[in-house]
C-alpha positions in Angstrom: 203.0 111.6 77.3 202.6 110.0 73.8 201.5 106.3 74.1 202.3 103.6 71.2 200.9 100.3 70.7 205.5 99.4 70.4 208.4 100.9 70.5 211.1 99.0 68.8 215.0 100.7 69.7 217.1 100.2 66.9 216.4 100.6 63.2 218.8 97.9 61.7 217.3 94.8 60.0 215.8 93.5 62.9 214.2 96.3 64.4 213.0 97.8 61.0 211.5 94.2 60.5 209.5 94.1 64.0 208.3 97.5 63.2 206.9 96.5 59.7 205.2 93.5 60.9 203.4 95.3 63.7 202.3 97.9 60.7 200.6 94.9 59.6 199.0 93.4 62.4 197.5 97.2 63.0 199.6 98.6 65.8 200.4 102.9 66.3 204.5 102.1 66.0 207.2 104.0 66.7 210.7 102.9 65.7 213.6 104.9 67.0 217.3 105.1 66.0 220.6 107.0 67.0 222.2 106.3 63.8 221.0 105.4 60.8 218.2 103.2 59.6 219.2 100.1 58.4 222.5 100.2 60.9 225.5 97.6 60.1 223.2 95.9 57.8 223.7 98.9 55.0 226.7 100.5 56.2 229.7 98.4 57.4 228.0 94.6 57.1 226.6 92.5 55.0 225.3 94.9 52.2 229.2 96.8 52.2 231.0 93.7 52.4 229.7 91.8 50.0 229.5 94.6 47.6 233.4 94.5 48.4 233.6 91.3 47.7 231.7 91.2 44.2 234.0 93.4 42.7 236.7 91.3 44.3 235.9 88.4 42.3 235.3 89.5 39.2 239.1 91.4 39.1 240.0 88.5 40.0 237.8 86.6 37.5 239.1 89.1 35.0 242.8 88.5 35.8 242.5 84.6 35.5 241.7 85.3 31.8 244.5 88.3 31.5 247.1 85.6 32.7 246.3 83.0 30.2 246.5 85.5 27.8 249.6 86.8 28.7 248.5 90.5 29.6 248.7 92.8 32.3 246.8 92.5 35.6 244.0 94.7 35.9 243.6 96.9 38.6 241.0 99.1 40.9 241.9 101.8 42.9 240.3 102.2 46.3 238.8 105.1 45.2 236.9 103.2 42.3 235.8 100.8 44.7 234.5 102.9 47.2 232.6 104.7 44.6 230.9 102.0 43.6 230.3 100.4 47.2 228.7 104.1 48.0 226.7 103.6 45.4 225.1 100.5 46.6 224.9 102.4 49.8 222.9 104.9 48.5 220.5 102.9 46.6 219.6 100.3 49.8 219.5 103.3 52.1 217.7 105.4 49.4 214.9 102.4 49.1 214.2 102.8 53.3 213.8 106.4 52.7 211.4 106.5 50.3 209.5 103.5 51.8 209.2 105.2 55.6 208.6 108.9 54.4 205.3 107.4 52.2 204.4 105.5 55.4 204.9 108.2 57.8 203.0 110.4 55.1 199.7 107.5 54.6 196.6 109.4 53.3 194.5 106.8 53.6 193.5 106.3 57.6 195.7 107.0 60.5 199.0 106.9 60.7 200.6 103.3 62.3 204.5 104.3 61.8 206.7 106.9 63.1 210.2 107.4 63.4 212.0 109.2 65.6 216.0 109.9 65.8 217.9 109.8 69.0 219.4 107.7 72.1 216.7 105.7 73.6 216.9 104.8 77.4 214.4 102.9 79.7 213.2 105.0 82.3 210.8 102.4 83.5 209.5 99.0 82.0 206.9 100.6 79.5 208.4 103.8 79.2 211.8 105.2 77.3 213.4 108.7 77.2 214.5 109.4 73.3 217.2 112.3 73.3 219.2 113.9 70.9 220.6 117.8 70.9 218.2 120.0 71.3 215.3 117.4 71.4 213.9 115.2 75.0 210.9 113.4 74.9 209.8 110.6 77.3 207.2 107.9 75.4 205.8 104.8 76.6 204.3 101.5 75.2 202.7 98.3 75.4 205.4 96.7 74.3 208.8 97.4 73.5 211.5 95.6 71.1 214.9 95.9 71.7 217.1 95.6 68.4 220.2 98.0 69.6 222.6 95.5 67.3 226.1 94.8 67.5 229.6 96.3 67.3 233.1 94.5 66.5 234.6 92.7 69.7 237.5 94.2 71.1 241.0 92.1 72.9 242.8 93.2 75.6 246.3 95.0 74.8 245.2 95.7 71.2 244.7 99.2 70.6 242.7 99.6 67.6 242.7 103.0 66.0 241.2 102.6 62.7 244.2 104.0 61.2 246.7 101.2 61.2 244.5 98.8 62.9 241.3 98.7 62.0 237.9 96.3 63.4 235.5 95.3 60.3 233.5 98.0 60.8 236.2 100.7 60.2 237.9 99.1 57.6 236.0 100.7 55.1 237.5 103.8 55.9 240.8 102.9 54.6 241.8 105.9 51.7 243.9 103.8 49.6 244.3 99.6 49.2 247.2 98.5 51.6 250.2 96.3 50.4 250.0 94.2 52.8 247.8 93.5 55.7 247.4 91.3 58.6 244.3 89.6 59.3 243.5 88.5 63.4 240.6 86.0 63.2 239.8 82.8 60.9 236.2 82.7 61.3 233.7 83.9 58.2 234.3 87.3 58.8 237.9 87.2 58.7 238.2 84.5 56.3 235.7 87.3 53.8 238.3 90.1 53.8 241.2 87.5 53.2 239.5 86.6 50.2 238.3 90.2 49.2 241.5 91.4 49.7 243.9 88.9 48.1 241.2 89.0 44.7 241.5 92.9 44.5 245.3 91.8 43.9 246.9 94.8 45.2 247.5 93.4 49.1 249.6 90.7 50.7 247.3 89.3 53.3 248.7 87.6 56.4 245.6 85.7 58.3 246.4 84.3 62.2 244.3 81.1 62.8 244.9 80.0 66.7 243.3 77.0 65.3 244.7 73.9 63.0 242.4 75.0 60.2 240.0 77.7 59.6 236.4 77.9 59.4 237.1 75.2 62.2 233.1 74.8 62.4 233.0 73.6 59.0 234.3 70.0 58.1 237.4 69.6 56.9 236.8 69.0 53.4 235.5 72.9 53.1 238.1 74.5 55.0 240.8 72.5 53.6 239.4 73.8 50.0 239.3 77.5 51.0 242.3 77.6 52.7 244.4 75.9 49.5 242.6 78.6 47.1 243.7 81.5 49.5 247.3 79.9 49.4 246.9 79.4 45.8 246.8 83.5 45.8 249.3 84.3 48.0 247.6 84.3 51.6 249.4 83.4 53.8 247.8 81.6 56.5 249.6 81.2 60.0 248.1 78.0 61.2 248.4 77.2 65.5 249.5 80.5 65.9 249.2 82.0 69.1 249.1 86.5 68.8 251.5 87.7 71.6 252.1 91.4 70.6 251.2 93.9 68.0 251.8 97.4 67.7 252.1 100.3 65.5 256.2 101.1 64.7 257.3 103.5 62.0 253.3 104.3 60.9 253.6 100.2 60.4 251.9 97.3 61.7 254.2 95.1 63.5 252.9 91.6 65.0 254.5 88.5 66.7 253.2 85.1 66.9 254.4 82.0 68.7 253.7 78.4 67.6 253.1 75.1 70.1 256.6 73.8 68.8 258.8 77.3 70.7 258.9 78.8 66.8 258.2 83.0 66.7 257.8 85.0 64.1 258.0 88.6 64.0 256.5 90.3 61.2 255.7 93.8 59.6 252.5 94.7 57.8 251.2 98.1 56.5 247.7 97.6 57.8 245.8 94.9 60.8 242.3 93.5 60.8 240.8 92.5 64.1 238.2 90.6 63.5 236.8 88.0 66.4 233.6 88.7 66.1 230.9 91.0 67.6 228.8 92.3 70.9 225.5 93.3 71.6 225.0 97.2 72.4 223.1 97.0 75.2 225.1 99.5 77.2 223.3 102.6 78.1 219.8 101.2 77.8 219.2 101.9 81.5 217.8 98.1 81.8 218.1 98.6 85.6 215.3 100.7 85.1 213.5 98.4 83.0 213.8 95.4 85.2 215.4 93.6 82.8 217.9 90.8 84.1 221.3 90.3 82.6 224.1 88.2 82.5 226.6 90.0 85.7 229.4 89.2 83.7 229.3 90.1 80.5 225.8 92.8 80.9 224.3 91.0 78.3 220.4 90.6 78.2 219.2 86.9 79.2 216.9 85.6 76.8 215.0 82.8 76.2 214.4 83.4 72.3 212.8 86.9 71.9 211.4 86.9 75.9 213.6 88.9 78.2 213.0 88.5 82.2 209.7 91.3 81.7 206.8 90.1 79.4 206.5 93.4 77.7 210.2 94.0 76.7 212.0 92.0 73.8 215.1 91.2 72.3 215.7 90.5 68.7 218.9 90.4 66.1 222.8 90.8 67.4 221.0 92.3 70.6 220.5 88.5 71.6 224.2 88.2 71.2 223.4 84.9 69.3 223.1 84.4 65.6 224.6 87.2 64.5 222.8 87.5 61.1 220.5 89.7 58.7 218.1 87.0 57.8 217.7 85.7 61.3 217.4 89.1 62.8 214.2 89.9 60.7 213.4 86.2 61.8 213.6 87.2 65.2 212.0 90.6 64.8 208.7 89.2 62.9 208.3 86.1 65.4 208.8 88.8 68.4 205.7 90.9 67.0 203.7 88.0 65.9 203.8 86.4 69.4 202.2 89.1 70.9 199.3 89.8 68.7 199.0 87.2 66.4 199.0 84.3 68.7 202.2 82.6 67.5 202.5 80.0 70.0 205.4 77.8 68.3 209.0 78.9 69.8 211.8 80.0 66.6 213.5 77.2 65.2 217.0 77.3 63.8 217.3 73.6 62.7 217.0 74.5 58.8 218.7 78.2 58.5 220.3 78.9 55.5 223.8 80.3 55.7 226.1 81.2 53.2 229.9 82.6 53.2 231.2 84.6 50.9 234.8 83.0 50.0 236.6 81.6 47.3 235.0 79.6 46.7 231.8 80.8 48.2 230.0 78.4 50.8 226.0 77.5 51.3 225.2 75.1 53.6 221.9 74.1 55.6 221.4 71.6 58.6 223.8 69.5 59.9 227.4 69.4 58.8 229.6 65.4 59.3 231.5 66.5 62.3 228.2 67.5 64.2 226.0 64.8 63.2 229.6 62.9 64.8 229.3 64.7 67.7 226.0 64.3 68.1 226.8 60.3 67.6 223.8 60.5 64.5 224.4 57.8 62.2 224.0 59.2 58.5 224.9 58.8 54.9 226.3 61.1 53.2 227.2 61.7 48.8 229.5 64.4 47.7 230.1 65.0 44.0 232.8 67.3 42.5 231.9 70.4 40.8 234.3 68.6 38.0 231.5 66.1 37.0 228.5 68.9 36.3 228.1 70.4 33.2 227.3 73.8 34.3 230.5 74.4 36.3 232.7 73.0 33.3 230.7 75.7 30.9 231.5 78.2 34.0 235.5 77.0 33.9 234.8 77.0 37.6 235.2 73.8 38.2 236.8 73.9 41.9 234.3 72.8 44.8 231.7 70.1 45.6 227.9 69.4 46.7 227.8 67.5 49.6 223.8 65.6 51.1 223.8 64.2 54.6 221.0 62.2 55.1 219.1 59.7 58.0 220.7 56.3 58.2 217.6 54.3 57.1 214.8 53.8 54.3 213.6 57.3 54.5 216.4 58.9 53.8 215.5 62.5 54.9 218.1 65.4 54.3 219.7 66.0 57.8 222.2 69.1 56.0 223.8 69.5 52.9 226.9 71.5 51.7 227.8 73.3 48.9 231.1 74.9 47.7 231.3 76.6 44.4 230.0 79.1 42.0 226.2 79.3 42.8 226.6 77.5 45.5 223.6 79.7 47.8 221.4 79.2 44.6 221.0 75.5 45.0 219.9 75.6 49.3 217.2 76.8 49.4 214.8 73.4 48.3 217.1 72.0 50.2 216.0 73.6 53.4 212.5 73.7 52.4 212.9 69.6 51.9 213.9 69.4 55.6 211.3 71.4 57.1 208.8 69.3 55.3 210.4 66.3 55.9 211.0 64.9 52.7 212.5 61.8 51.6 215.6 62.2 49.5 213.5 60.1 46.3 211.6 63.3 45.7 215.2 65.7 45.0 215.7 62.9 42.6 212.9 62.2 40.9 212.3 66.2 40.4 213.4 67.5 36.9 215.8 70.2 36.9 217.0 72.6 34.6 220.3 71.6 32.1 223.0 72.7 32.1 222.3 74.0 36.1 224.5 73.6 39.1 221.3 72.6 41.4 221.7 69.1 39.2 224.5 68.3 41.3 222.7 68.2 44.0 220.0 65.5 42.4 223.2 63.7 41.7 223.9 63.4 45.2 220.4 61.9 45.4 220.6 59.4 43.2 224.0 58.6 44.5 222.4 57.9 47.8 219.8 55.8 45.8 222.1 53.5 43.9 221.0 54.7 40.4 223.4 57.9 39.7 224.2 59.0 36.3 228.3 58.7 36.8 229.0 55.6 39.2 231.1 56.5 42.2 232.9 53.3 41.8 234.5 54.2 38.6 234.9 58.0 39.8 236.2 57.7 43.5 238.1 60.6 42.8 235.5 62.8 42.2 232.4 61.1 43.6 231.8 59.6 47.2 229.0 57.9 48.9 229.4 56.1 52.4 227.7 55.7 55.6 228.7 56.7 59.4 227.9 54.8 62.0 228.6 55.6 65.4 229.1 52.0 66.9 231.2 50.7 64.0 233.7 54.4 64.2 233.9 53.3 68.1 235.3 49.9 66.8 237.5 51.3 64.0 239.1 53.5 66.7 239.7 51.0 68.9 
């Protein structure tokens, strides 16, 4: 029986990430997958989707400037789209190629990394089965890393056939753009193919929020500004609405929705998106076998960060069924490796992770957001400035969105979160989070020169906001510039 140092199962972003950083540390790997390598990651996530929605927005960039010049709409066909979207495809998938066969092929020594393709299953805690047609192996290891990902949830009594309704994964499949669709779900993914769709131009979207706004997670400043800019081009957003049937009628997608005040609404669409998120595939891993405890309800594996219930199994990415994200799954995957033999004794941390949605506009954000440092009862102070008031975004004509610095209620000052909506808006996190995990006092973002014209300089604005010495004084500007404090004590007396 072949022995490795690992075995990571599943060759998506965070098992291809644990396998490379075990390279590193000197370990015989072997990295197995079913599918392909570089799973939802490449294919039917974050790589495809936002290729989507870069060509989304600029036809729709492109038909902002046709309108005020009076001339036709310009237009994509699926067809062109999906060329182009293979083409990223191909050149991410192409990279993972070239970089495993030159591995797997290493002149120089022995070889660390090997990849095999096929359905792994635990046949005991240190040993997996890998088959596939024509091929069974059993293989065992030290260690083992499981990074199996995740697939789109499914709901009771809606039967999705990736024809008429489709989950996010399957919607790339479509052959032709759909007049009009129906979108089930408000959160980021959901709220992402709203935006896509309605900027291609071609599709009437419908989105079903059960909620009083979307992006309910996000304060209400952000989804308030999405939501009017989807309205603004034509979504239309079904607010409170409670889904009580859909079904496919006349090779059409027909859906009714009820409302707290008794109101119902039947409506007909050509296509549905049902999108409410994502499981972990943990099915048919034989963890009985393994030992490995799970959760008796929904068979998902209990973790305490990367450690499962046996010290020589782990769990990294969607697997987790938390933090369902690229960059946190090669987090996860790295810290997972780098506990074991490099001594990392310090448990993952996801107080500073950067996030970003990709909207209309699009959203960054890091730390803290108001309405959980309110829940959390944390006094803070907080500066927004209007995208309006920075010379970049007026050069851009995109003047729509905001920066927005949360920081400690006292003479330190240091950044709790910070929000930004607007063109570039991932661009100007990152010192942002790097500020946080340092601890350093707001002075320093303020004092630091940036580059002119940039849309980072908003966020020094905020700064010296919070400082008393900005360049436009939010007194005069109250429109477009705010600073104020929250305190928890004083909002209990206010309420009162």
């Amino acid at each position: 029986m072949e022995h490795y140092d690992l075995i990571v199962i599943g060759g998506g972003p965070a098992g291809y990430a644990a396998a490379m950083r075990a390279i590193d540390l000197g370990k015989r790997t072997l990295l197995v997958e079913r599918d392909r390598i570089g799973g939802t990651g490449i294919y039917n996530g974050a790589l495809t989707s936002k290729t989507l929605w870069e060509i989304a927005n600029r036809v729709s960039s492109t038909n902002e400037l046709m309108r005020t010049r009076g001339r036709e709409p310009f237009r994509l066909s699926w067809e062109e789209i999906s060329k182009t979207v293979n083409e990223a495809i191909f050149e991410r998938k192409y990279l993972y190629a070239c970089h495993m066969q030159l591995l797997a092929n290493a002149k120089e020594g022995h070889v660390l990394f090997h990849h095999e393709r096929g359905h792994a299953r635990f046949t005991a805690p240190d040993r997996v089965r890998i088959q596939r047609t024509g091929f069974d192996v059993e293989v065992s290891a030290d260690h083992i890393v499981v990074a199996t990902g995740s697939r789109p949830r499914s709901v009771p009594d809606i039967v999705v056939d990736e024809q008429h309704i489709f989950t996010s994964d399957g919607i790339f499949g479509i052959e032709e753009l759909p007049s009009s669709i129906v979108i089930i779900g408000a959160g980021v993914i959901g709220c992402e193919f709203a935006t896509i769709f309605c900027n291609l131009g071609a599709t009437r979207v419908h989105l079903i929020d059960r909620a009083d706004r979307i992006l309910p997670f996000e304060d209400a400043d952000i989804s308030e500004l999405v939501a009017k800019n989807l309205e603004r081009k034509g979504v239309i957003v079904h607010r409170s609405a409670k889904l009580d049937h859909i079904e496919v009628i006349d090779n059409e997608v027909e859906y009714t929705i009820s409302y707290p005040d008794g109101r119902i609404e039947i409506v007909r669409v050509e296509k549905a998106l049902l999108s409410v998120g994502r499981t972990p595939n943990v099915e048919n891993l034989g963890l009985d076998q393994a030992l490995v405890a799970t959760d008796p309800k929904s068979g998902a594996i209990i973790a305490n960060g990367t450690h499962t219930s046996q010290p020589r199994i782990h769990v990294v990415g969607d697997a987790t069924a938390t933090n369902m994200l690229v960059n946190l799954g090669e987090m996860e995957g790295r810290h997972a490796v780098e506990r074991i033999w490099a001594d990392k004794k310090e448990e993952l941390s996801y107080d500073n992770v950067s996030t970003i949605m990709f909207l209309d506009p699009e959203v960054a954000g890091v730390g803290l957001n108001e309405q959980e440092c309110r829940k959390r009862n944390i006094p803070y102070r907080v500066a927004r400035i209007d995208y309006s008031c920075l010379a970049r975004a007026i050069a851009m004509r995109r003047t729509k969105g905001f920066f927005k610095v949360l920081v400690t209620n006292d003479e330190d000052m240091k950044v709790l979160g910070m929000r930004a909506v607007g063109e570039h808006a991932s661009s100007a996190i990152e010192a942002v989070a790097l500020m946080m995990r340092l601890g350093t006092p707001i002075r320093e973002l303020a004092e630091l020169v940036h580059p002119h014209p940039s849309i980072t300089e908003g966020v020094q604005e905020c700064a010296r906001m919070l400082l008393g010495h900005s360049i436009f004084k939010p007194s005069i500007f109250a429109d477009r510039m705010q600073c104020y404090t929250w305190i928890p004590e004083v909002a209990k007396l206010v309420a009162a």
